[in-house]
LOFIMAR-294990 format. One record per residue (C-alpha): residue number from 1; residue in three letters; x, y, z. Coordinates in pm, 1 decimal. Each point is the difference from the previous one (the first is absolute). Layout:
LOFIMAR-294990
     i    aa          u          v          w
   NUM   ALA          X          Y          Z
...
END
This chain:
LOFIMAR-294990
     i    aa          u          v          w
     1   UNK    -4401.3      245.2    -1135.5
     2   UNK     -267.3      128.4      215.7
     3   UNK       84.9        0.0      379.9
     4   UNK     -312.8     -257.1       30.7
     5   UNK      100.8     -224.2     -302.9
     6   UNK      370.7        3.8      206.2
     7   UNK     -131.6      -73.4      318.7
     8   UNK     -183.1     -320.7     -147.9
     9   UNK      285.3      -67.6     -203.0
    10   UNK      252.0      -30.5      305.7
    11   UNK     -264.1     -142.2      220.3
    12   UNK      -40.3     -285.5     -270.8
    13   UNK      419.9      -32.1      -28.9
    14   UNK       27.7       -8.7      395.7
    15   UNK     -222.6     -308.4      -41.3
    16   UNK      221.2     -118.7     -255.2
    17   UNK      305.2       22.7      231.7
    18   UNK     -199.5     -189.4      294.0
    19   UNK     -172.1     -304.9     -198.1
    20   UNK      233.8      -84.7     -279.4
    21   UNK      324.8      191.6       43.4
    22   UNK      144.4      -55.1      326.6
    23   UNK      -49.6     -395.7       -6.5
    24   UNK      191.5      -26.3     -327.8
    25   UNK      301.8      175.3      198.9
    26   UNK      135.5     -377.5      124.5
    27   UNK       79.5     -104.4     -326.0
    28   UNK      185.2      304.6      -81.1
    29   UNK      182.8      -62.4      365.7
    30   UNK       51.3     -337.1      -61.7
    31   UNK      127.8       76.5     -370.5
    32   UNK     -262.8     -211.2     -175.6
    33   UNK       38.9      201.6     -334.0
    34   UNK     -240.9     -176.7     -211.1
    35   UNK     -272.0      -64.2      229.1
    36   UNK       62.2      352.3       75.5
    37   UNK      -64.3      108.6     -336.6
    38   UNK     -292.4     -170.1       -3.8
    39   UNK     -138.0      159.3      295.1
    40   UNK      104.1      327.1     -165.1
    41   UNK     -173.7      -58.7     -323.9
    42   UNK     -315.0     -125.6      164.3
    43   UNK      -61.3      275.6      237.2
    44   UNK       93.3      270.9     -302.7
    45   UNK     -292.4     -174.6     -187.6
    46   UNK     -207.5      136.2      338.4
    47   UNK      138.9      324.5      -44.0
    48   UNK      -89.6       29.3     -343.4
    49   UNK     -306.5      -97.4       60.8
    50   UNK      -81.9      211.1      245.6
    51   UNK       92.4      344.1     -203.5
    52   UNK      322.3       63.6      167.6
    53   UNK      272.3     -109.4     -217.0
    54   UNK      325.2      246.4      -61.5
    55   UNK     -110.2      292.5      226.9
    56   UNK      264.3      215.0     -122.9
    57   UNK      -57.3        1.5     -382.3
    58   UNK     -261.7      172.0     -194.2
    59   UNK     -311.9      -86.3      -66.9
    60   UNK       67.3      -22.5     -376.0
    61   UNK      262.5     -277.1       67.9
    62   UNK     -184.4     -207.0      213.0
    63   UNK       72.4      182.8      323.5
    64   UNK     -210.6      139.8      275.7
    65   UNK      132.1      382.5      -31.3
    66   UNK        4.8       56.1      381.1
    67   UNK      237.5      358.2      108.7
    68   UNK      338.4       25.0      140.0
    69   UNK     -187.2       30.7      351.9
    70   UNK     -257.6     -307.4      -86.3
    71   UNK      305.3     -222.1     -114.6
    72   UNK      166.6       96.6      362.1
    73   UNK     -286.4      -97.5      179.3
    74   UNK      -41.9     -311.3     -160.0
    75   UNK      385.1     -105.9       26.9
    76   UNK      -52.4       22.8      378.3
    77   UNK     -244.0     -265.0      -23.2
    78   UNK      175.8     -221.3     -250.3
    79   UNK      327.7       21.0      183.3
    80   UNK     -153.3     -185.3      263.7
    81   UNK      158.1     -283.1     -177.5
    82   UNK      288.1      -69.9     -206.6
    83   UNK     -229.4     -152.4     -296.2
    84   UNK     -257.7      294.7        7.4
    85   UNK      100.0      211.9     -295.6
    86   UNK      127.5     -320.0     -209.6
    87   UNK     -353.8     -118.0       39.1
    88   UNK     -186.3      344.9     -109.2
    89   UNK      266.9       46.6     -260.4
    90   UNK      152.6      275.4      105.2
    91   UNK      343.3      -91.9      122.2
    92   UNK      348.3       83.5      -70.2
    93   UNK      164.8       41.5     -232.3
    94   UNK     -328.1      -93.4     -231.0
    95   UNK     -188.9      324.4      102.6
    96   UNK      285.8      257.7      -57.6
    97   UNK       64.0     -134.1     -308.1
    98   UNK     -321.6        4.6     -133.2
    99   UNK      -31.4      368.6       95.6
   100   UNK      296.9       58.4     -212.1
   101   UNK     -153.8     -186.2     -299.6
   102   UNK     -331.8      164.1       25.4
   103   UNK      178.3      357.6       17.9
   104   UNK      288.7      -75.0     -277.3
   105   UNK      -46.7     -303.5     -249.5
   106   UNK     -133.8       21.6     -320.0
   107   UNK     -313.1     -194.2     -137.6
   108   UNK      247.7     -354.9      -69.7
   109   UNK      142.6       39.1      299.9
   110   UNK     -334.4       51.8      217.6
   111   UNK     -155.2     -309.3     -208.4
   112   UNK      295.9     -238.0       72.8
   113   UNK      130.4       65.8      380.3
   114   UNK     -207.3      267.3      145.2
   115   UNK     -340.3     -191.9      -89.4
   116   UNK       96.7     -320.6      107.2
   117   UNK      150.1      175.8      327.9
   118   UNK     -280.2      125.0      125.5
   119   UNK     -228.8     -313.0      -41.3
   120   UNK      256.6     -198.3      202.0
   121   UNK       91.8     -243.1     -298.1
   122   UNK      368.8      111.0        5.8
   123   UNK      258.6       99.4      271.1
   124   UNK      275.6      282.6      -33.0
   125   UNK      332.3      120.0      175.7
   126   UNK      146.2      369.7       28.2
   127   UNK      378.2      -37.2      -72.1
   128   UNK      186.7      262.7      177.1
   129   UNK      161.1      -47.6      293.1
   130   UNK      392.4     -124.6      -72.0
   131   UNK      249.0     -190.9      225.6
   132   UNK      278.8      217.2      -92.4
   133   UNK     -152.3      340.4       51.5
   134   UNK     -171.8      149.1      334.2
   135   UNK     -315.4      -32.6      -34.8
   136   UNK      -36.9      336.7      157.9
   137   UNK       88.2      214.8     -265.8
   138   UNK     -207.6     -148.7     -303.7
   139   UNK      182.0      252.0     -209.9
   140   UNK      323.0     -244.2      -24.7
   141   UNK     -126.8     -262.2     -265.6
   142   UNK      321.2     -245.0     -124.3
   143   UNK     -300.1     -174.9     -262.9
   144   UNK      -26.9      156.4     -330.1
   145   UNK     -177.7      -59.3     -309.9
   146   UNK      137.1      120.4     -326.8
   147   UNK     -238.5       99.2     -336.3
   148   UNK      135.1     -209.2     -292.7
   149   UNK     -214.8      -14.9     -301.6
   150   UNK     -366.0       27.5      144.6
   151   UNK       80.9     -259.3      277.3
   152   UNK      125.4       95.4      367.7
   153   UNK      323.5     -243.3      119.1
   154   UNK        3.8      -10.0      378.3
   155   UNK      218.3     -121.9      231.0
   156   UNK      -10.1        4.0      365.0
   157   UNK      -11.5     -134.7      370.7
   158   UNK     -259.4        7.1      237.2
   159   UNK     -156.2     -135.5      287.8
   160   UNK     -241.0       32.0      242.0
   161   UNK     -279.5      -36.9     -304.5
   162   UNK     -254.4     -103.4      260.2
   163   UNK     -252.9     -187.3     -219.1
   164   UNK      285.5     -115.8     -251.4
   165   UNK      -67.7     -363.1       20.1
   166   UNK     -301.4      -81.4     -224.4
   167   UNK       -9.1      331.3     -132.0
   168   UNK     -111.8       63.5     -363.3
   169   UNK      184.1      308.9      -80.4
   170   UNK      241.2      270.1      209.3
   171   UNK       12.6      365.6      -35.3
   172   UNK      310.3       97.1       15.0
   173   UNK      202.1      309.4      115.3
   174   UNK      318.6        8.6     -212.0
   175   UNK      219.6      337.6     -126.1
   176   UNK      -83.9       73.6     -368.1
   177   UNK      108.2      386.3       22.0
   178   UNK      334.7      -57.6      142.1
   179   UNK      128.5      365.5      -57.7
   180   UNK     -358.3      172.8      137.0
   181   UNK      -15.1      156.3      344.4
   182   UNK      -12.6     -276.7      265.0
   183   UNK     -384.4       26.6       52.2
   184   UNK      -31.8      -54.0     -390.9
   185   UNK      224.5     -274.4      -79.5
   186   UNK     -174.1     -300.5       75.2
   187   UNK     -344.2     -144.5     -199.6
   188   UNK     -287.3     -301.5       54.5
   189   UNK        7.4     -249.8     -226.3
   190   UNK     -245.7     -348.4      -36.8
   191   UNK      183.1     -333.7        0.0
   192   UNK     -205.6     -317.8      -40.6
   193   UNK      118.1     -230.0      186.1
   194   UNK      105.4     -270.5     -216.1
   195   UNK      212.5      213.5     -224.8
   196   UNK      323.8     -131.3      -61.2
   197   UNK      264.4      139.5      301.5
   198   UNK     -203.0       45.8      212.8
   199   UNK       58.3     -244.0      333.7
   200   UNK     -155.9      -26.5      368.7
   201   UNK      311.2     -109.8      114.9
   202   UNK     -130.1      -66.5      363.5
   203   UNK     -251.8       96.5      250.0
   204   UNK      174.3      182.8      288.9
   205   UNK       -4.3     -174.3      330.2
   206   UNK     -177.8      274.9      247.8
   207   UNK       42.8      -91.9      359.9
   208   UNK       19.0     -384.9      -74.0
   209   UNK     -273.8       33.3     -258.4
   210   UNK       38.2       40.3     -429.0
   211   UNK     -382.8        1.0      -26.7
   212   UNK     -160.9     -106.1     -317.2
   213   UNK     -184.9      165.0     -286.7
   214   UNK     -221.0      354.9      182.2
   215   UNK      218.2      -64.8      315.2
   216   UNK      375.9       13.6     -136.2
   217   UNK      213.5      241.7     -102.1
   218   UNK      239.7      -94.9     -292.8
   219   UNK      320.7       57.6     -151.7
   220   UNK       44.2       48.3     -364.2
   221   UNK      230.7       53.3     -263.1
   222   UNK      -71.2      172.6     -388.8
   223   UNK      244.6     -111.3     -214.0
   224   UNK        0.3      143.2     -308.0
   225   UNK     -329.8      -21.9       39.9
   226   UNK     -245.5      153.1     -368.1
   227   UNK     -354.8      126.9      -11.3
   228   UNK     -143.0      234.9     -217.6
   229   UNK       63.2      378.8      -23.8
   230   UNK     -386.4       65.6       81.2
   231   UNK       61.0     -236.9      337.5
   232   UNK       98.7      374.1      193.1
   233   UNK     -258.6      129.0      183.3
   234   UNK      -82.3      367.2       40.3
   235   UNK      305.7      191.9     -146.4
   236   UNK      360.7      -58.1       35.2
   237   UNK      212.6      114.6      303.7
   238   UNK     -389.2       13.7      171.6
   239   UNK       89.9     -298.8      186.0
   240   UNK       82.3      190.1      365.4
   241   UNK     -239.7      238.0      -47.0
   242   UNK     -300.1     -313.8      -72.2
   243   UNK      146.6     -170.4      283.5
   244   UNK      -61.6      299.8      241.2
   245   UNK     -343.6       -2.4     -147.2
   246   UNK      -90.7     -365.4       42.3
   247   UNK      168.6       34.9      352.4
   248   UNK     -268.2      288.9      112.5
   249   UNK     -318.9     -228.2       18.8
   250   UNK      233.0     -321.4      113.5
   251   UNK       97.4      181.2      303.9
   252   UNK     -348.9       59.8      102.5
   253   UNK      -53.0     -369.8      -42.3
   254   UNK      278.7     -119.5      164.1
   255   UNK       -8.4      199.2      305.9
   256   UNK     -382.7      -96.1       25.8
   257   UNK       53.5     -391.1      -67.1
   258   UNK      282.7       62.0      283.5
   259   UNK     -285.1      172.0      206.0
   260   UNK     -184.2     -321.4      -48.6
   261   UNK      298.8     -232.2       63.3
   262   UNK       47.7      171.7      315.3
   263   UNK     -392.7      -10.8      115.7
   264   UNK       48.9     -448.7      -47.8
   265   UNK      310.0      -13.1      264.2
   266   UNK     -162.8      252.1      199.5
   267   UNK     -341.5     -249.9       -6.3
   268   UNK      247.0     -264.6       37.9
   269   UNK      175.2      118.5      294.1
   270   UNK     -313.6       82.6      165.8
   271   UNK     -156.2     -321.5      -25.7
   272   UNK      297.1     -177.5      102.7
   273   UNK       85.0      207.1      338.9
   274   UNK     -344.1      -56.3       72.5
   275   UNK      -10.1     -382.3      -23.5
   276   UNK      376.4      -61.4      134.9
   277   UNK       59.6     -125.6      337.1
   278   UNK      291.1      104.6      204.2
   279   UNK     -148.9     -101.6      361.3
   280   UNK     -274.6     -227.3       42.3
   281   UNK     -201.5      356.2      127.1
   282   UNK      206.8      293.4     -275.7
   283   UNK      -29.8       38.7     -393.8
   284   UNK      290.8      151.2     -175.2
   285   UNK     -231.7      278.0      -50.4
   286   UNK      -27.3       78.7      367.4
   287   UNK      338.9       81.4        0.6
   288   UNK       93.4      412.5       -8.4
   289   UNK      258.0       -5.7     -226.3
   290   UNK     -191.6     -228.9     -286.7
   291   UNK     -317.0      266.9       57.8
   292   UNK      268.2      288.9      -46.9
   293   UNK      115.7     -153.2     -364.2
   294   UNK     -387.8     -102.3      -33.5
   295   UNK      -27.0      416.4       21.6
   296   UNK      252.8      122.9     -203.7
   297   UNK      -74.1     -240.5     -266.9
   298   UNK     -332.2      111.3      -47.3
   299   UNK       67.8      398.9      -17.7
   300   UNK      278.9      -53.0     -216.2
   301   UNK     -234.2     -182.7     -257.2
   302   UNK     -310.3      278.0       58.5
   303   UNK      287.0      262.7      -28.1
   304   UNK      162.2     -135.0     -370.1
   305   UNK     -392.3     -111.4     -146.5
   306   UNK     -135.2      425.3       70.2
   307   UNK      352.3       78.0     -131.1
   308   UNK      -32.0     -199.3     -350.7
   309   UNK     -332.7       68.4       -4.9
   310   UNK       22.8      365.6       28.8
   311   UNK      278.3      -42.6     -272.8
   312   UNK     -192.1     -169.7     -234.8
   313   UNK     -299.5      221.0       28.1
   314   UNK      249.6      287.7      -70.9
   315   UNK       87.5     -200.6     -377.1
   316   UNK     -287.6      -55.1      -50.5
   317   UNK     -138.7      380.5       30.0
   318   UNK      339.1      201.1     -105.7
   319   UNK      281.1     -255.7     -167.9
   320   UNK      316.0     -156.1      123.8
   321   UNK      163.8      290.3      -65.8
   322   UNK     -211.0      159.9      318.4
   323   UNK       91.5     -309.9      233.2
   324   UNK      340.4      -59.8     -109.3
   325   UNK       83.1       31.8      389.4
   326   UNK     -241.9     -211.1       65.9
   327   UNK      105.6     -253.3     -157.7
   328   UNK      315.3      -32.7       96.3
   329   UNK     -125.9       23.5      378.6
   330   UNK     -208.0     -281.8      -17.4
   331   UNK      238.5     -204.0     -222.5
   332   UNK      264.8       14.7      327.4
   333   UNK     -248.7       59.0      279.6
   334   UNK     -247.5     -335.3     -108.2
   335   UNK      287.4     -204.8     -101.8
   336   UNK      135.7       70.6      371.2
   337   UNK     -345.8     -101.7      149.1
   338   UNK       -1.1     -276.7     -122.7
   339   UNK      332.4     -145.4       79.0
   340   UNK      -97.7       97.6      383.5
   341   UNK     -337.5     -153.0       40.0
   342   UNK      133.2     -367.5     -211.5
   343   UNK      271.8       -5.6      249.8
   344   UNK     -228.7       69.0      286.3
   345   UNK     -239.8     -228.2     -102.8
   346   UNK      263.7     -278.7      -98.8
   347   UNK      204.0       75.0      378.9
   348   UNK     -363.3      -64.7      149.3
   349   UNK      -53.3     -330.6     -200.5
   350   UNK      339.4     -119.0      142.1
   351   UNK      143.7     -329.5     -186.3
   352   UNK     -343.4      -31.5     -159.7
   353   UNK      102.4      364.2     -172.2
   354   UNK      299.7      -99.0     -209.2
   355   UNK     -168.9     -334.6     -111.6
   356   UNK     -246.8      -54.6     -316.3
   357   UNK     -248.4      -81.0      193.8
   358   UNK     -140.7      286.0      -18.0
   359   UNK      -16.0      287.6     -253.6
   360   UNK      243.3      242.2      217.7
   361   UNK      349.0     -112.6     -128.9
   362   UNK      -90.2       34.7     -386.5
   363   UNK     -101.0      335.9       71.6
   364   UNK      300.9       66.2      147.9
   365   UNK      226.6     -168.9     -250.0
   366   UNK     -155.4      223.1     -280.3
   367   UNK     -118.8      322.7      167.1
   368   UNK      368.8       53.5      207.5
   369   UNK       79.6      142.2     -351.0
   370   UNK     -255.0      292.2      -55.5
   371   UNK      245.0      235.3      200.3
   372   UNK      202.4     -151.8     -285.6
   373   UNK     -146.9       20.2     -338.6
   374   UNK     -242.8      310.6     -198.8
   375   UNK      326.7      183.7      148.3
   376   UNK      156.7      -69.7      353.5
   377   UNK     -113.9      167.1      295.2
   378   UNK      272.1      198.6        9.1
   379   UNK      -37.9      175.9     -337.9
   380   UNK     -358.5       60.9       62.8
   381   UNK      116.8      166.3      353.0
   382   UNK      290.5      272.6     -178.9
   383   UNK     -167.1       46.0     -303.7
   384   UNK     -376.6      160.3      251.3
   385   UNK      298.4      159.9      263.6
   386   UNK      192.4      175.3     -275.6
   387   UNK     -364.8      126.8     -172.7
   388   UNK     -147.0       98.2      390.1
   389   UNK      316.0      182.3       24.6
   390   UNK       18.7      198.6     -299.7
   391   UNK     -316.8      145.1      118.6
   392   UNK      193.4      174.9      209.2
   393   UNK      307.8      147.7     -122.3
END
């Protein structure tokens, strides 16, 4: 998209945000799930009908076709609130998944999930993730799905499925290539839904909170669980190698819509200090050490958006491949922003922080685990020191 048609096209999505968006957040704070839907539905209709539907897709699927760098931008602006990029259809898991659809199903495939995915009709999950294996090495898969006459047989155990409840179908990560090289062993493979064996056994309680439907992460058993040989997507024992790829583009996102997470508390904070009374002649602003955080907060946000910018920008022109660094960087470096300035902002909001009331403790509940998932900080942090440091042997 041209830079013009972009800066329209997030001008007319930051209006969004601040006339429809933000004053639907109670209900998703108060956990009114259907009149939240409602409010969902309604202002996608707006979205739709102003041109800006599914930024990250293709044109030829009903998307807007905006860059790596565009989609950054505009994931700043939508992560202003926690029902931004369900409301432009662009959220997790949905978007990832319909990047690996558009890159690796065949024409049925496309026509009955990817098609209906993209126009918001239908919801998906990304199975991966399993309670009995550290999430940290997504090499160690205990789910597995055998060929037996044209039809895969899958069993498994998974959680975390954000998205699982009311989910149409699940992509799956399970071994098919048992006896390949670890990096080769494990395959994607569509599951509708309602097959039989499948289960959502529960919603997992985060923080006090199981969520419902976009906000809740699920866990989920296959049992014996059949679909058709032509249900694999790309090739087998692909799988780690797709997820890498569909991780690329998501980590530009994330780090962005974190970006914009961190830009509400930081408005948030600011407005409060402002307005709260300590003395009947002082504002907590007035006070050194609030100005200090007030400071520190706001560098630490310039510093990560010219870092994932710059990264993105650097995709865009050479490949991942050419900002593998990079990525990882931001992936730790954002992820640790972000944790600072909600706590900053939610010590400055005392009580009023940790309560509902406002839109501070959600983000906190779900956000304290982006240092968590996409890889933990940690991994991100030895796998750039070990490549920095081969640089000089």
């Amino acid at each position: 998209m041209q830079t013009t048609s972009f800066l329209d096209f997030k001008t007319q999505a930051e209006s969004i945000i601040h006339s429809h968006i933000i004053n639907a957040e109670p209900l998703l704070l108060s956990h009114q799930w259907d009149k939240l839907q409602q409010a969902i539905e309604s202002i996608r209709q707006k979205v739709k009908k102003a041109g800006l539907w599914a930024p990250h897709l293709p044109k030829d699927i009903g998307g807007q076709g905006l860059t790596i760098s565009q989609l950054g931008e505009l994931s700043a602006v939508l992560g202003r609130s926690p029902l931004g990029h369900v409301c432009f259809g662009c959220q997790a898991p949905d978007a990832g998944n319909a990047e690996l659809l558009h890159l690796y199903a065949d024409k049925r495939i496309k026509s009955e999930f990817l098609h209906p995915l993209a126009a918001g009709d239908i919801r998906s999950c990304f199975a991966m993730t399993e309670p009995a294996m550290a999430g940290s090495n997504p090499t160690r898969l205990s789910a597995t799905a055998e060929l037996k006459n044209g039809q895969w047989h899958i069993n498994g155990h998974k959680w975390f499925t954000t998205g699982a409840d009311g989910a149409d179908f699940a992509i799956i990560m399970a071994v098919t290539e048992p006896k390949a090289a670890k990096h080769q062993q494990a395959s994607m493979i569509i599951v509708p839904t309602d097959s039989p064996g499948y289960a959502l056994v529960r919603n997992i309680s985060v923080m006090g909170s199981e969520g419902h439907g976009y906000f809740s992460h699920g866990e989920v058993k296959f049992s014996n669980v059949v679909v058709p040989e032509q249900n694999l997507l790309g090739q087998r024992g692909a799988g780690f190698l797709m997820a890498q790829q569909r991780l690329g583009p998501g980590r530009i996102q994330h780090c962005m819509r974190w970006i914009g997470i961190a830009r509400r508390c930081f408005d948030i904070m600011c407005r409060y200090v402002n307005q709260r009374q300590i003395t009947d002649q002082q504002t907590l602003a007035q006070q050194p050490v609030m100005q200090v955080k007030i400071a520190d907060s706001y560098a630490a946000i310039e510093a990560a958006q010219y870092l994932v910018q710059a990264t993105a920008e650097r995709i865009d022109k050479a490949g991942y491949a050419a900002a593998k660094h990079d990525i990882s960087m931001i992936k730790f470096h954002t992820a640790q922003m972000l944790q600072n300035v909600m706590n900053h902002a939610i010590q400055a909001l005392g009580g009023l922080g940790v309560t509902d009331d406002t839109v501070l403790s959600f983000f906190y509940r779900e956000e304290r685990a982006a240092r968590i998932y996409d890889g933990p900080d940690e991994v991100h942090q030895l796998s750039l020191a070990k490549q920095l440091l081969a640089q000089y042997r």
